[in-house]
N, C-alpha and C positions, 0 to 999 in steps of 0.2 A: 849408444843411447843419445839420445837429441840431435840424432845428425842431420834431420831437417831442419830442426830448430836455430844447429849451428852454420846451414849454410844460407841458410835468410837473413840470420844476424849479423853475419859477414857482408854477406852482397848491403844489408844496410850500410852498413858501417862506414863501406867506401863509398857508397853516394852521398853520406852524412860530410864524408871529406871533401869532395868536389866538394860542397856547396862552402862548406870553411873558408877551403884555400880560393874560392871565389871572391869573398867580402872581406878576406883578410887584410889587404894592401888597399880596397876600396872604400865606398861610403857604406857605411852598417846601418843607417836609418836608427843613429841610438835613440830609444824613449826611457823612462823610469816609471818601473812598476811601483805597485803600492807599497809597499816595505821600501822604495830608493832605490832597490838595486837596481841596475842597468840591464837592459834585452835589448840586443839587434836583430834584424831583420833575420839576420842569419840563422839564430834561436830560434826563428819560427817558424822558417824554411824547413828546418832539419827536423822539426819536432811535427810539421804537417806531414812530412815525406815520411818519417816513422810508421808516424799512426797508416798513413793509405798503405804502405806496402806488408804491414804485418796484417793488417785486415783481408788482406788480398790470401793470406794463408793460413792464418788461426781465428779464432773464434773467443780469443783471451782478453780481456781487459788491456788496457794500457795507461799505466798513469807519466804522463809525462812534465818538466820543471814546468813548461810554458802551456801545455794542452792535456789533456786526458782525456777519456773514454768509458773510465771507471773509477771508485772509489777503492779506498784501502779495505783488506779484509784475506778472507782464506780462498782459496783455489787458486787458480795459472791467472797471473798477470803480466805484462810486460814492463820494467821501471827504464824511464830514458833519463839522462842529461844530454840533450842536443847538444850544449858547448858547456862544459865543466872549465870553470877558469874566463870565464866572459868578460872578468876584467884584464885579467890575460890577453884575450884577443883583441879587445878593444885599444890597449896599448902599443899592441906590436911584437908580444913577445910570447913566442912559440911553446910554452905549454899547455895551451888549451886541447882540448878532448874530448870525442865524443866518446858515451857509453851506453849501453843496453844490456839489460839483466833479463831473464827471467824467473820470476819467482813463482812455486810452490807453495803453497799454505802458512807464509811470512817464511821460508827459507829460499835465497836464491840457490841454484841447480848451473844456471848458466849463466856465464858473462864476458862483454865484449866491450875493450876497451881503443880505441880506434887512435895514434897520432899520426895525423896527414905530412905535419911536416918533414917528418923523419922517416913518414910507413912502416910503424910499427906495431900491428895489431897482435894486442894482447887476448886471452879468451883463456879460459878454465871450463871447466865442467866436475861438476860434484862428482868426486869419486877416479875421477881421469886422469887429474894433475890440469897442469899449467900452462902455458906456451908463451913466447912473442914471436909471433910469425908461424915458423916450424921448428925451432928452436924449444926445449923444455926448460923452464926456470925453476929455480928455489930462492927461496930467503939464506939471507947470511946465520952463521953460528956467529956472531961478535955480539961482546956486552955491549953496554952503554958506555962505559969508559973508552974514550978516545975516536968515539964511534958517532954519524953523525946521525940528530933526530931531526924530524922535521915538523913547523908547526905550521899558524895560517901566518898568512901574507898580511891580515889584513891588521893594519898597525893601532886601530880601537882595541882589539880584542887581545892583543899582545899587553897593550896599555892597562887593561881590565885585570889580567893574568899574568903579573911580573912573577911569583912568587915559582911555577914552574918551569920559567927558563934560570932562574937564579939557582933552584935545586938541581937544577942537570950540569949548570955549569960547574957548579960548587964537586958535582963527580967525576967532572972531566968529561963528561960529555961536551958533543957538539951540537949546541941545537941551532938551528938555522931556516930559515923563511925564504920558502920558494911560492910561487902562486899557483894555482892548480891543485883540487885537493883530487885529483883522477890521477896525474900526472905523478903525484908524490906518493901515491898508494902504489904504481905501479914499479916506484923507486923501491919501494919496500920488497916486493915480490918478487923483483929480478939481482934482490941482496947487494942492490948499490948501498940502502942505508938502512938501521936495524930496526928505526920507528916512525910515528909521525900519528902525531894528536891534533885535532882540530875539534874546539867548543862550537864552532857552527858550519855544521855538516845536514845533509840530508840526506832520505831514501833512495830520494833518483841517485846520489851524488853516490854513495856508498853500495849498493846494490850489485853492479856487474865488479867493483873491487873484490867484494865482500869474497867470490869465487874465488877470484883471480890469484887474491894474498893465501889464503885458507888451503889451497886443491898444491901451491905454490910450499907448504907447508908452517906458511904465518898464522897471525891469529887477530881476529879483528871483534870486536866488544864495545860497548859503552863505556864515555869515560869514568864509570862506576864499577865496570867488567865483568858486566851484564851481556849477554848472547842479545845480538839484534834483533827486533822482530817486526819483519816489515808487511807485518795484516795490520798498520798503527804508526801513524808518525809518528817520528822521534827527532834528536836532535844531540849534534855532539857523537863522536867517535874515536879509539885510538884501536892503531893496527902497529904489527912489530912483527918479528922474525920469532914470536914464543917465547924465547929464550929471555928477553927482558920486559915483557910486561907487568908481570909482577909490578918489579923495580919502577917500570915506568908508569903506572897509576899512582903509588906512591908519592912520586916527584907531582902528581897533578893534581893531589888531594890540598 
């Protein structure tokens, strides 16, 4: 099932990296979008080359971070984050990520999560299981106790929301701030670490995870724990190995 879908996702995914490891070490052409956040040139490279080369094959919407094609809603769309972590890449430090979903009637079915610098392509399929590379993953069986969670990077929103790293740590949890919310999903799904909450997330951002963790046997919901539904923006997500979610909406309430 989706075996063209997953082999045009792929062939994306490593052009998506060529162009990464292109403007990695050079000039990104940074600008700030409306919201501050930063786009390079890079982001828009990867997000034009999405859209032509899925075009060249389906017939599906594409909503992408930097471009789109279509609006949110029910039927086959495709969700991109050209570079997931763009403050990441704009620094120097290698966990930025490309991804590409496709989604069914607000459920993703497929997804592709790309690291050039390491070559580690991640990809699920509803119903299939998991992978990085050719290799099958799972999430860990570990609590929260002693166990590490992951949150954002970005040190306002840590500032806004002390109360949930202070409840984890007060458990013995380990909660800690890496950048890249692609990167630290895919942490979860190959049971390096058992969670990872983040208050500002998005569709493209969470979309080809959403597979990834899920098919991988994790579980990924609002941080309410609420099922995503992406025929609708939203915002805000925590994903975990199952096993401590519960626990870990609690600590975020």
């Amino acid at each position: 099932m989706y075996k063209n879908e997953l082999k045009v996702a792929k062939d994306i995914a490593r052009q998506a990296g060529d162009i990464i490891m292109e403007y990695f070490d050079g000039d990104q052409e940074l600008a700030h979008k409306a919201d501050g956040s930063v786009v390079t040139i890079a982001d828009k490279k990867v997000n034009s080359m999405v859209i032509a080369e899925l075009q060249k094959h389906f017939d599906d919407g594409i909503i992408g971070e930097e471009e789109s094609t279509a609006d949110f809603g029910s039927g086959r769309k495709w969700f991109c984050d050209p570079i997931d972590g763009t403050k990441a890449f704009v620094i120097g430090v290698p966990t930025a990520m490309f991804s590409l979903a496709l989604v069914i009637d607000g459920s993703p079915v497929l997804g592709i999560a790309y690291n050039p610098f390491l070559d580690h392509m991640y990809w699920g399929i509803k119903g299939h299981g998991s992978y990085r590379n050719n290799t099958k993953i799972k999430v860990s069986k570990g609590k929260l106790k002693d166990n590490y969670v992951l949150m954002s990077s970005s040190i306002e929103k840590l500032v806004e929301e002390p109360d949930a790293v202070k409840k984890l740590a007060e458990i013995d949890a380990k909660p800690t701030s890496l950048p890249g919310a692609v990167f630290k999903s895919c942490l979860v799904a190959q049971g390096k670490v058992v969670g990872y909450f983040e208050p500002v997330v998005y569709a493209h951002d969470m979309a080809a995870v959403d597979v990834i963790i899920t098919e991988a046997g994790g579980m990924v919901t609002s941080l309410e724990g609420k099922k995503l539904d992406y025929t609708k923006p939203f915002i805000g997500a925590a994903v975990s190995n199952k096993v401590i979610h519960s626990e870990l909406l609690n600590c975020l309430k």
